[in-house]
N, C-alpha and C positions, 0 to 999 in steps of 0.2 A: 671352373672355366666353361663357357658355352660351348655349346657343340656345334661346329662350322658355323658361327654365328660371328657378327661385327655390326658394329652398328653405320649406318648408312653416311655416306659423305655429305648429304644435303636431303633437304626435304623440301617440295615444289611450295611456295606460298600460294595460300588461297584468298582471290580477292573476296573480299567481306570481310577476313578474320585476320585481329591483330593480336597475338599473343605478349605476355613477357612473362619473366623469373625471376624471383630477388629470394635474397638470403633474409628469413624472420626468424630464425632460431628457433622454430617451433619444437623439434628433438636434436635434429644435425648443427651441427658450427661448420663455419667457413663453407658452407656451399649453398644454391640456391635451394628452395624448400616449401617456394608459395609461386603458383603458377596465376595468372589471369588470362583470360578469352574472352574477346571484345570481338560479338556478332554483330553485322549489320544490321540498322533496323529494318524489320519484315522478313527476315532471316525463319525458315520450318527448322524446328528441331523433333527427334527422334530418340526416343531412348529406351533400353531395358534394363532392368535391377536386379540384385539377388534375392532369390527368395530362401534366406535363412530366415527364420522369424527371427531372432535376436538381428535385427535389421538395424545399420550403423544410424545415427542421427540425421545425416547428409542424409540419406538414400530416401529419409523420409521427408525432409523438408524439400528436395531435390522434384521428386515426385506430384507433392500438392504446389509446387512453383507452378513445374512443366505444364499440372491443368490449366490454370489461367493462366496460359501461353502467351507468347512472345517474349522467351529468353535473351537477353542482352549480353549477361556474364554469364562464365564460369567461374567457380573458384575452385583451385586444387591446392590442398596441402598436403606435404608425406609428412611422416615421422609420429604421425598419430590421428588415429583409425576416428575419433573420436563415436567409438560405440561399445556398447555397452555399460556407456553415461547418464541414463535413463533423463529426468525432465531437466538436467541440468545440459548433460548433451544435445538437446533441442534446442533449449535457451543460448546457447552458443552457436550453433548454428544458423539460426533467425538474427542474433545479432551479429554477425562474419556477412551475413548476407544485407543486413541493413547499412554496415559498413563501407561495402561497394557500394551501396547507394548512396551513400553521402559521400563517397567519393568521385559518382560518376554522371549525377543526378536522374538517374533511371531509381525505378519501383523496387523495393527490394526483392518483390514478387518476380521481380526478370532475374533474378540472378539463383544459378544452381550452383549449390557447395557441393565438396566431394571432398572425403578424406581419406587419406590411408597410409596403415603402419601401426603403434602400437596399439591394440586393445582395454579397454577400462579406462583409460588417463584421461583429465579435464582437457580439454582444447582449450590452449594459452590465447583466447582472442585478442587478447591487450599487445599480444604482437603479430598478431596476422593488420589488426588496424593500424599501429605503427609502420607498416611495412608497404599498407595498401596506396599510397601518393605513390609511393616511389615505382609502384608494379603498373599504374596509374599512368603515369607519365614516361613509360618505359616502353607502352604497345607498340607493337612493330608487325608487320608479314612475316617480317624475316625470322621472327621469334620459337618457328617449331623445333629446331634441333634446342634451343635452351631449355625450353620448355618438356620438352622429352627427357631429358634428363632431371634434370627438376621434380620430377615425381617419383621417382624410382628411391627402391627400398633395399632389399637385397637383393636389387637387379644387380649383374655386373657388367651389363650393355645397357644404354637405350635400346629403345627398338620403334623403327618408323618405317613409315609404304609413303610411296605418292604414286600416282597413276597420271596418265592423259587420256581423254577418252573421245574420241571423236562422234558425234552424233550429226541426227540432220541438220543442226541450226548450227552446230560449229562446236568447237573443242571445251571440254570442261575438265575442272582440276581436282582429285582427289588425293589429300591427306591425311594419316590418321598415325597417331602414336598411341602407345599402350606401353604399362606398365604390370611386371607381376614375375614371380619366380618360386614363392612359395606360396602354399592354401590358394592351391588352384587345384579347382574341378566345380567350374562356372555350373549354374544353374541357371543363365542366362545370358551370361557374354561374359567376361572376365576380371580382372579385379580391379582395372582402371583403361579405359579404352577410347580415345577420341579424336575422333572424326570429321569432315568438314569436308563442303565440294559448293563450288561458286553457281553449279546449275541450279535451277528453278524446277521444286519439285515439290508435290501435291504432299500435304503432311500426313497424311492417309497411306499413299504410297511408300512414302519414305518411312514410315513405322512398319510395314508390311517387307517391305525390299531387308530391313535390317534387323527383321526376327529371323527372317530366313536365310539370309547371310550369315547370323550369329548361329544358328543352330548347325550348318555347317562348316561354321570354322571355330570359334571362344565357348561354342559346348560340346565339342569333339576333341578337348582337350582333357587333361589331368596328368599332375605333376605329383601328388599325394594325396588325394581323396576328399580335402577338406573345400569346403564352398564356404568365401569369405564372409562375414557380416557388411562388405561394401561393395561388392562387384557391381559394375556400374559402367553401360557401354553409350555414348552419346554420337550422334549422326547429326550435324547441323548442314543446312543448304541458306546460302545467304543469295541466290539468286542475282547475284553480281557480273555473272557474265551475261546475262541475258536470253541464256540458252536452256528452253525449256524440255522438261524429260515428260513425253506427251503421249507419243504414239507408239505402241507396242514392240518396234524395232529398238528405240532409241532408248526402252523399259528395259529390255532385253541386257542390250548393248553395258547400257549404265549396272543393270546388278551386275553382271561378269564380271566387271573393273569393281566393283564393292567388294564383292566374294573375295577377288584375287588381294586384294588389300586386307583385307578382314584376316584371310591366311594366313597369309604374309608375318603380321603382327600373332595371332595366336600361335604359330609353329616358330615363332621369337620365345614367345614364351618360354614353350616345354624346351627349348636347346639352351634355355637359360634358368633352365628348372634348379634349383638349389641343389647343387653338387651335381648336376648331372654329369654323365661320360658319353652317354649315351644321346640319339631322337630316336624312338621309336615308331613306329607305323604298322597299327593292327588291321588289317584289313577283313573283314567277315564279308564274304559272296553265299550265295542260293539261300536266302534267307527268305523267307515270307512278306517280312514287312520291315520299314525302317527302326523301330523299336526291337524288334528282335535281332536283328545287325546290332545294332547300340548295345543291347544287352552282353551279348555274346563278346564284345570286345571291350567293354569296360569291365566284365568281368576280368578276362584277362591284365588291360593297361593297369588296374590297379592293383592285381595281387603281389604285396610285400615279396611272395615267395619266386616271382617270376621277374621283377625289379629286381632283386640281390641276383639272382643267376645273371639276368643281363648284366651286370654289374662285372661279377667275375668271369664272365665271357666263359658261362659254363652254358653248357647245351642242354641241360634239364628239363625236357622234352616232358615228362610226365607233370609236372609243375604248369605248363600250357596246357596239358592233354586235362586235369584236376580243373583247371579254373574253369574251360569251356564247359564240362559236366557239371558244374554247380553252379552256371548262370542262370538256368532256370527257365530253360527250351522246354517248352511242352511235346511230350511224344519226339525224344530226338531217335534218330535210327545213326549209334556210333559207330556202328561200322561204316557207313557212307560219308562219315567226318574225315573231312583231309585236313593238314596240316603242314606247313612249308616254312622253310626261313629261307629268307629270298628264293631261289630257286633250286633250294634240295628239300624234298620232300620228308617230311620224320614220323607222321603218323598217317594209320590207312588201315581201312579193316580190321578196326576195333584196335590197333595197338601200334607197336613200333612197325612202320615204313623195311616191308623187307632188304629194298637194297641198302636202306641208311648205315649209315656209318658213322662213330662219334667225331672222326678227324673231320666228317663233312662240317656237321656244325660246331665244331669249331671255328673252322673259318671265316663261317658267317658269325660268328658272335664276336669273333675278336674284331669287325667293323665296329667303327663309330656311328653309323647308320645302319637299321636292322628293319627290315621286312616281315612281321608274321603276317602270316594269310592262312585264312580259316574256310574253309567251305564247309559249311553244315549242309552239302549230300542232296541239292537240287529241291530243296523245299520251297526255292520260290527262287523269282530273279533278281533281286534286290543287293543290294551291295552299299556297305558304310565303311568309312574309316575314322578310327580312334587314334591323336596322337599322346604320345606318354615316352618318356625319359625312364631312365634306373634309379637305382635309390644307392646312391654309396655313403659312406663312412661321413664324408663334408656332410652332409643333409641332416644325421645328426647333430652334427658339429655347430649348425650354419643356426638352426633351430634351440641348441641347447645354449647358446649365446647370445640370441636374438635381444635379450633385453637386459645384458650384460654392459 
Protein backbone atom coordinates (compact mmCIF):
# COMPACT_ATOMS: atom_id res chain seq x y z
CA UNK A 1 0.00 0.00 0.00
CA UNK A 2 1.61 3.55 -0.85
CA UNK A 3 2.39 5.71 1.81
CA UNK A 4 0.02 8.85 2.02
CA UNK A 5 -0.02 8.49 -1.63
CA UNK A 6 -3.37 8.53 -4.29
CA UNK A 7 -3.23 9.29 -7.47
CA UNK A 8 -4.35 12.72 -8.75
CA UNK A 9 -8.05 13.39 -9.79
CA UNK A 10 -7.09 14.99 -13.09
CA UNK A 11 -4.12 16.02 -15.00
CA UNK A 12 -4.01 19.60 -16.88
CA UNK A 13 -3.91 18.81 -20.81
CA UNK A 14 -1.00 20.36 -22.66
CA UNK A 15 -1.74 21.89 -25.90
CA UNK A 16 0.62 20.34 -28.46
CA UNK A 17 0.34 16.90 -26.95
CA UNK A 18 -2.36 14.18 -27.58
CA UNK A 19 -1.93 11.03 -25.91
CA UNK A 20 -4.06 7.54 -25.89
CA UNK A 21 -3.93 3.80 -24.29
CA UNK A 22 -5.23 0.67 -25.67
CA UNK A 23 -5.09 -2.83 -24.58
CA UNK A 24 -2.37 -5.05 -26.98
CA UNK A 25 -1.88 -7.84 -24.73
CA UNK A 26 1.72 -7.50 -24.78
CA UNK A 27 2.10 -9.30 -20.87
CA UNK A 28 -1.25 -8.00 -19.02
CA UNK A 29 -5.07 -9.02 -20.28
CA UNK A 30 -7.98 -6.77 -19.90
CA UNK A 31 -6.20 -3.68 -19.25
CA UNK A 32 -4.43 -0.82 -21.33
CA UNK A 33 -0.60 -1.70 -22.13
CA UNK A 34 0.60 0.47 -25.14
CA UNK A 35 0.65 4.25 -24.67
CA UNK A 36 1.12 6.83 -27.84
CA UNK A 37 2.36 10.63 -27.72
CA UNK A 38 1.57 12.67 -30.56
CA UNK A 39 3.88 16.05 -30.41
CA UNK A 40 3.33 18.99 -32.27
CA UNK A 41 5.32 19.47 -35.07
CA UNK A 42 8.50 21.77 -34.08
CA UNK A 43 7.91 20.59 -30.74
CA UNK A 44 12.08 20.66 -28.48
CA UNK A 45 12.40 17.40 -26.87
CA UNK A 46 14.81 16.67 -23.90
CA UNK A 47 15.80 13.57 -22.51
CA UNK A 48 18.11 11.37 -20.05
CA UNK A 49 18.90 7.56 -19.97
CA UNK A 50 20.17 5.01 -17.81
CA UNK A 51 23.38 4.21 -17.81
CA UNK A 52 23.35 0.54 -16.94
CA UNK A 53 25.50 -0.90 -19.85
CA UNK A 54 23.15 -3.92 -20.33
CA UNK A 55 21.03 -0.82 -21.79
CA UNK A 56 17.30 -1.82 -22.69
CA UNK A 57 16.82 -1.93 -26.78
CA UNK A 58 14.48 1.27 -26.70
CA UNK A 59 17.02 3.44 -24.64
CA UNK A 60 19.27 2.70 -27.53
CA UNK A 61 17.12 3.31 -30.56
CA UNK A 62 15.24 6.03 -28.38
CA UNK A 63 18.66 7.86 -28.21
CA UNK A 64 20.18 7.75 -31.88
CA UNK A 65 16.28 8.85 -32.90
CA UNK A 66 16.51 11.99 -30.41
CA UNK A 67 20.02 12.88 -32.52
CA UNK A 68 18.22 13.59 -35.74
CA UNK A 69 15.69 15.51 -33.93
CA UNK A 70 12.36 16.41 -34.29
CA UNK A 71 10.42 13.74 -32.40
CA UNK A 72 6.77 13.34 -33.26
CA UNK A 73 6.01 9.87 -31.21
CA UNK A 74 6.33 8.18 -28.45
CA UNK A 75 5.76 4.78 -27.92
CA UNK A 76 5.38 3.10 -24.44
CA UNK A 77 4.74 -0.41 -23.70
CA UNK A 78 4.59 -2.12 -20.01
CA UNK A 79 4.80 -5.62 -19.37
CA UNK A 80 8.08 -6.17 -21.20
CA UNK A 81 11.31 -4.36 -20.69
CA UNK A 82 12.28 -5.55 -23.92
CA UNK A 83 16.20 -5.68 -22.85
CA UNK A 84 18.46 -7.91 -22.56
CA UNK A 85 17.28 -8.99 -26.25
CA UNK A 86 20.49 -8.35 -27.76
CA UNK A 87 20.22 -7.70 -32.11
CA UNK A 88 16.93 -9.18 -31.95
CA UNK A 89 15.71 -6.63 -29.44
CA UNK A 90 16.81 -3.77 -31.61
CA UNK A 91 15.29 -5.21 -34.63
CA UNK A 92 11.94 -4.88 -32.66
CA UNK A 93 12.33 -1.80 -31.78
CA UNK A 94 13.30 -0.16 -35.25
CA UNK A 95 10.24 -1.97 -36.42
CA UNK A 96 7.56 -0.83 -33.32
CA UNK A 97 8.93 2.34 -34.43
CA UNK A 98 8.60 1.97 -38.26
CA UNK A 99 5.22 0.97 -37.30
CA UNK A 100 3.98 4.34 -36.07
CA UNK A 101 5.26 5.47 -39.15
CA UNK A 102 3.22 3.70 -41.28
CA UNK A 103 0.62 4.40 -39.19
CA UNK A 104 1.12 8.25 -38.92
CA UNK A 105 3.09 9.06 -41.83
CA UNK A 106 6.06 10.68 -40.06
CA UNK A 107 9.87 9.25 -40.36
CA UNK A 108 10.28 6.53 -38.26
CA UNK A 109 13.37 8.45 -37.15
CA UNK A 110 10.58 10.87 -35.19
CA UNK A 111 9.34 8.32 -32.99
CA UNK A 112 10.91 7.22 -29.52
CA UNK A 113 10.12 3.52 -28.03
CA UNK A 114 10.38 2.96 -24.48
CA UNK A 115 9.60 -0.32 -22.77
CA UNK A 116 9.27 -1.56 -19.55
CA UNK A 117 8.54 -4.71 -17.30
CA UNK A 118 9.86 -7.95 -17.76
CA UNK A 119 13.46 -8.64 -18.62
CA UNK A 120 15.00 -11.01 -21.52
CA UNK A 121 11.50 -11.74 -23.31
CA UNK A 122 11.17 -11.00 -27.26
CA UNK A 123 8.78 -7.88 -27.57
CA UNK A 124 5.47 -9.31 -29.35
CA UNK A 125 5.55 -6.52 -32.18
CA UNK A 126 2.82 -8.40 -34.16
CA UNK A 127 0.71 -6.75 -31.47
CA UNK A 128 2.03 -3.46 -30.46
CA UNK A 129 1.21 -3.03 -34.70
CA UNK A 130 -2.22 -4.67 -34.44
CA UNK A 131 -2.97 -2.27 -31.77
CA UNK A 132 -1.27 0.70 -33.26
CA UNK A 133 -4.73 2.17 -35.71
CA UNK A 134 -6.60 2.01 -32.86
CA UNK A 135 -4.00 4.07 -30.31
CA UNK A 136 -3.90 6.10 -33.70
CA UNK A 137 -7.14 7.18 -33.83
CA UNK A 138 -7.75 7.37 -30.16
CA UNK A 139 -5.22 10.69 -29.59
CA UNK A 140 -6.85 12.94 -27.26
CA UNK A 141 -5.39 16.14 -24.68
CA UNK A 142 -7.51 14.48 -22.52
CA UNK A 143 -5.41 11.31 -22.58
CA UNK A 144 -2.97 11.82 -19.54
CA UNK A 145 -4.64 10.09 -16.73
CA UNK A 146 -5.18 6.84 -19.11
CA UNK A 147 -2.15 7.01 -20.16
CA UNK A 148 -0.58 7.04 -16.68
CA UNK A 149 -1.86 4.15 -15.81
CA UNK A 150 -1.20 2.43 -18.84
CA UNK A 151 2.50 2.16 -18.07
CA UNK A 152 2.55 1.08 -14.77
CA UNK A 153 3.98 -2.32 -13.66
CA UNK A 154 3.90 -3.08 -10.04
CA UNK A 155 2.83 0.36 -9.42
CA UNK A 156 -0.34 0.32 -7.20
CA UNK A 157 -1.09 4.19 -8.09
CA UNK A 158 -0.42 6.19 -11.12
CA UNK A 159 1.36 8.94 -10.27
CA UNK A 160 0.93 12.59 -12.09
CA UNK A 161 1.88 16.55 -11.47
CA UNK A 162 0.52 19.41 -13.47
CA UNK A 163 1.62 22.90 -12.74
CA UNK A 164 0.58 26.59 -14.06
CA UNK A 165 3.29 28.66 -14.30
CA UNK A 166 2.79 32.29 -15.02
CA UNK A 167 5.78 33.99 -16.88
CA UNK A 168 6.17 37.45 -18.70
CA UNK A 169 4.39 36.41 -21.91
CA UNK A 170 1.60 34.62 -20.09
CA UNK A 171 0.68 31.32 -18.49
CA UNK A 172 2.26 27.86 -19.54
CA UNK A 173 1.09 24.18 -18.74
CA UNK A 174 3.20 21.59 -17.11
CA UNK A 175 2.54 17.84 -17.12
CA UNK A 176 4.36 14.95 -16.35
CA UNK A 177 3.55 11.13 -15.23
CA UNK A 178 5.92 8.56 -14.28
CA UNK A 179 5.97 5.18 -13.64
CA UNK A 180 8.21 2.86 -11.23
CA UNK A 181 7.98 1.01 -7.74
CA UNK A 182 10.65 -1.52 -7.97
CA UNK A 183 14.64 -1.41 -9.44
CA UNK A 184 14.69 2.05 -8.66
CA UNK A 185 17.86 3.87 -7.87
CA UNK A 186 17.99 6.04 -11.17
CA UNK A 187 21.29 6.94 -12.44
CA UNK A 188 19.68 9.38 -14.32
CA UNK A 189 15.95 10.13 -13.86
CA UNK A 190 13.82 7.02 -13.22
CA UNK A 191 12.37 4.21 -14.75
CA UNK A 192 9.83 5.74 -16.96
CA UNK A 193 9.07 9.63 -16.67
CA UNK A 194 7.21 12.00 -19.08
CA UNK A 195 6.86 15.28 -19.41
CA UNK A 196 5.51 18.07 -21.58
CA UNK A 197 4.79 21.90 -21.25
CA UNK A 198 3.21 24.15 -24.22
CA UNK A 199 5.96 26.95 -23.59
CA UNK A 200 8.63 27.59 -26.20
CA UNK A 201 11.90 26.67 -25.18
CA UNK A 202 15.54 26.71 -26.42
CA UNK A 203 16.43 22.72 -26.71
CA UNK A 204 19.76 23.53 -25.09
CA UNK A 205 17.93 24.97 -22.33
CA UNK A 206 15.54 22.55 -21.88
CA UNK A 207 18.14 19.60 -21.79
CA UNK A 208 20.19 21.73 -19.09
CA UNK A 209 16.94 22.84 -17.05
CA UNK A 210 16.07 18.87 -16.93
CA UNK A 211 19.59 17.32 -15.84
CA UNK A 212 19.26 19.59 -13.14
CA UNK A 213 15.85 19.08 -12.10
CA UNK A 214 16.52 15.33 -12.48
CA UNK A 215 19.46 15.30 -10.40
CA UNK A 216 17.35 16.82 -7.71
CA UNK A 217 14.52 15.04 -7.70
CA UNK A 218 14.47 10.95 -9.87
CA UNK A 219 18.32 10.75 -8.60
CA UNK A 220 17.61 11.49 -5.10
CA UNK A 221 15.81 8.68 -4.95
CA UNK A 222 16.08 4.61 -4.24
CA UNK A 223 13.63 2.09 -3.30
CA UNK A 224 16.21 -0.93 -3.46
CA UNK A 225 19.47 -0.21 -4.99
CA UNK A 226 18.99 -1.52 -8.43
CA UNK A 227 19.32 0.96 -11.58
CA UNK A 228 16.98 -0.40 -14.36
CA UNK A 229 18.29 -1.37 -17.84
CA UNK A 230 15.44 1.26 -19.04
CA UNK A 231 15.26 4.38 -16.99
CA UNK A 232 14.29 6.87 -19.32
CA UNK A 233 13.01 10.52 -18.43
CA UNK A 234 11.59 12.68 -21.56
CA UNK A 235 10.74 16.66 -21.38
CA UNK A 236 9.00 17.79 -24.66
CA UNK A 237 7.93 21.61 -25.28
CA UNK A 238 5.64 21.89 -28.26
CA UNK A 239 5.61 25.76 -28.14
CA UNK A 240 1.87 25.93 -28.49
CA UNK A 241 1.10 28.45 -26.35
CA UNK A 242 3.23 31.02 -27.80
CA UNK A 243 4.97 31.93 -24.65
CA UNK A 244 8.46 31.95 -24.66
CA UNK A 245 11.01 30.87 -21.69
CA UNK A 246 13.80 33.68 -22.67
CA UNK A 247 14.85 35.95 -20.17
CA UNK A 248 16.53 34.92 -16.97
CA UNK A 249 13.44 35.57 -14.68
CA UNK A 250 10.96 33.60 -16.66
CA UNK A 251 14.38 30.68 -16.81
CA UNK A 252 14.02 31.00 -13.15
CA UNK A 253 10.45 31.00 -12.76
CA UNK A 254 9.90 27.92 -15.31
CA UNK A 255 12.69 25.46 -13.69
CA UNK A 256 10.95 26.00 -10.03
CA UNK A 257 7.57 24.57 -11.67
CA UNK A 258 9.85 21.74 -13.40
CA UNK A 259 11.69 20.89 -10.09
CA UNK A 260 8.39 21.10 -8.20
CA UNK A 261 6.89 18.48 -10.75
CA UNK A 262 9.80 16.35 -11.14
CA UNK A 263 9.40 15.97 -7.05
CA UNK A 264 6.16 15.45 -7.16
CA UNK A 265 6.49 12.27 -9.42
CA UNK A 266 9.73 10.96 -7.95
CA UNK A 267 8.64 11.13 -4.14
CA UNK A 268 5.43 9.09 -5.99
CA UNK A 269 7.67 6.70 -6.48
CA UNK A 270 9.51 5.77 -3.25
CA UNK A 271 5.68 6.02 -1.14
CA UNK A 272 4.83 3.59 -3.84
CA UNK A 273 8.09 1.71 -3.45
CA UNK A 274 7.28 -2.24 -3.43
CA UNK A 275 5.77 -2.99 -0.03
CA UNK A 276 6.72 0.05 1.32
CA UNK A 277 5.27 1.29 4.96
CA UNK A 278 7.28 3.79 5.16
CA UNK A 279 8.84 7.66 2.92
CA UNK A 280 11.84 8.31 4.19
CA UNK A 281 13.88 11.57 4.08
CA UNK A 282 17.66 11.50 4.79
CA UNK A 283 18.76 14.66 5.08
CA UNK A 284 22.90 15.21 5.24
CA UNK A 285 23.89 19.28 6.30
CA UNK A 286 27.71 20.67 6.82
CA UNK A 287 28.88 18.70 4.14
CA UNK A 288 31.69 20.04 1.84
CA UNK A 289 30.30 19.45 -1.26
CA UNK A 290 27.11 18.00 -3.08
CA UNK A 291 28.69 14.64 -3.76
CA UNK A 292 29.72 14.03 -0.22
CA UNK A 293 25.97 15.08 1.05
CA UNK A 294 24.81 12.18 -1.68
CA UNK A 295 27.33 9.91 -0.44
CA UNK A 296 26.64 10.07 3.05
CA UNK A 297 22.87 9.60 2.60
CA UNK A 298 22.73 7.03 0.18
CA UNK A 299 24.80 5.15 2.21
CA UNK A 300 22.32 5.21 4.68
CA UNK A 301 18.78 5.18 2.29
CA UNK A 302 20.13 2.05 1.01
CA UNK A 303 21.48 -0.08 3.90
CA UNK A 304 19.12 -3.35 4.05
CA UNK A 305 19.96 -3.19 7.72
CA UNK A 306 18.55 0.44 8.46
CA UNK A 307 15.20 -0.37 5.81
CA UNK A 308 14.23 -3.54 8.14
CA UNK A 309 14.55 -1.43 11.35
CA UNK A 310 12.44 1.28 9.76
CA UNK A 311 10.23 -1.48 8.83
CA UNK A 312 9.76 -2.65 12.37
CA UNK A 313 9.74 0.81 13.75
CA UNK A 314 12.82 -0.21 15.81
CA UNK A 315 15.09 2.72 16.70
CA UNK A 316 18.43 1.03 15.87
CA UNK A 317 20.37 3.94 16.09
CA UNK A 318 23.82 2.23 15.61
CA UNK A 319 22.68 0.54 12.25
CA UNK A 320 22.43 4.69 11.11
CA UNK A 321 25.42 5.52 13.19
CA UNK A 322 27.39 1.93 10.92
CA UNK A 323 26.04 3.22 7.53
CA UNK A 324 27.35 6.91 7.93
CA UNK A 325 31.02 5.38 9.06
CA UNK A 326 31.33 3.28 6.04
CA UNK A 327 30.18 5.98 3.34
CA UNK A 328 33.38 6.82 2.83
CA UNK A 329 34.05 10.55 4.25
CA UNK A 330 37.54 11.31 4.00
CA UNK A 331 38.99 12.60 7.34
CA UNK A 332 35.49 12.41 9.19
CA UNK A 333 35.79 13.97 12.84
CA UNK A 334 32.84 11.44 14.58
CA UNK A 335 32.56 13.04 17.27
CA UNK A 336 31.16 16.37 15.60
CA UNK A 337 28.57 13.77 13.69
CA UNK A 338 25.07 14.57 14.91
CA UNK A 339 22.26 12.60 14.19
CA UNK A 340 18.37 13.26 14.73
CA UNK A 341 14.94 11.40 13.88
CA UNK A 342 12.74 14.26 13.31
CA UNK A 343 13.48 16.31 16.22
CA UNK A 344 15.08 13.97 18.91
CA UNK A 345 18.39 13.91 18.83
CA UNK A 346 20.24 10.00 19.09
CA UNK A 347 23.83 10.35 18.30
CA UNK A 348 26.55 13.07 19.38
CA UNK A 349 30.11 12.97 20.54
CA UNK A 350 31.14 9.85 19.08
CA UNK A 351 28.10 7.77 20.45
CA UNK A 352 24.54 7.62 21.96
CA UNK A 353 22.92 11.27 22.30
CA UNK A 354 23.09 11.67 26.26
CA UNK A 355 19.64 12.79 26.85
CA UNK A 356 18.19 10.08 24.29
CA UNK A 357 15.91 7.80 25.19
CA UNK A 358 14.61 4.42 23.38
CA UNK A 359 10.79 5.41 24.13
CA UNK A 360 11.95 8.77 22.29
CA UNK A 361 12.62 6.91 19.00
CA UNK A 362 10.12 4.99 19.05
CA UNK A 363 7.74 7.34 18.49
CA UNK A 364 9.36 8.70 15.65
CA UNK A 365 9.63 5.50 14.01
CA UNK A 366 6.42 4.15 14.60
CA UNK A 367 5.40 7.40 11.98
CA UNK A 368 4.67 6.68 8.57
CA UNK A 369 6.82 9.57 7.59
CA UNK A 370 10.45 9.61 9.10
CA UNK A 371 13.10 12.42 9.22
CA UNK A 372 16.94 11.35 9.45
CA UNK A 373 19.14 14.32 9.50
CA UNK A 374 22.85 13.99 9.59
CA UNK A 375 25.26 16.75 10.10
CA UNK A 376 28.78 15.73 9.48
CA UNK A 377 30.12 18.48 12.18
CA UNK A 378 30.41 21.96 9.98
CA UNK A 379 32.77 20.51 7.25
CA UNK A 380 31.20 22.74 4.78
CA UNK A 381 27.65 24.32 4.17
CA UNK A 382 26.04 22.29 1.88
CA UNK A 383 23.07 20.23 2.33
CA UNK A 384 21.21 17.14 0.12
CA UNK A 385 18.37 15.10 0.64
CA UNK A 386 17.94 11.46 -0.22
CA UNK A 387 14.35 9.95 -0.44
CA UNK A 388 14.13 6.06 0.34
CA UNK A 389 11.07 3.80 1.69
CA UNK A 390 11.71 0.49 4.10
CA UNK A 391 11.93 -2.84 2.87
CA UNK A 392 9.17 -5.12 4.46
CA UNK A 393 8.09 -8.67 4.02
CA UNK A 394 5.57 -7.65 0.60
CA UNK A 395 9.05 -6.45 -1.29
CA UNK A 396 10.07 -9.90 -1.14
CA UNK A 397 6.94 -11.19 -1.74
CA UNK A 398 6.18 -8.58 -4.63
CA UNK A 399 9.73 -9.56 -6.19
CA UNK A 400 9.63 -13.29 -5.65
CA UNK A 401 6.27 -13.31 -7.89
CA UNK A 402 7.11 -10.87 -10.33
CA UNK A 403 7.17 -13.41 -13.10
CA UNK A 404 4.78 -15.86 -11.63
Amino acid sequence: MAVNLSEPVSLAPVPGVRLSAVAAGIRYRGRDDLVLMELAAGSTCAAVFTRNAFCAAPVQVARQHLLQGGPRYLLINAGNANAGTGSQGLEAAYLSCGAVAGCTGVRAAQVLPFSTGVIGEPLPVDRISTALPEAVAALDEQGWMRAMRAIMTTDTVGKGASETVRLSGGEVTLTGIAKGSGMIHPNMATMLAFLATDALVDKAVLQAMLIRCGDASFNAITVDGDTSTNDACVLAATGASGVAVETEADQALFEQALLRVCRQLAHAIVRDGEGATKFITVRVSGARDAEEARLVGFAVALSPLVKTALFASDPNWGRILAAVGRAGVKDLDVDRVTIHLDDVRIVADGGRAPEYEEAMGRRVMAGAEILIHIDLGGRGVTEAEVYTCDFSYDYVRINAEYRS
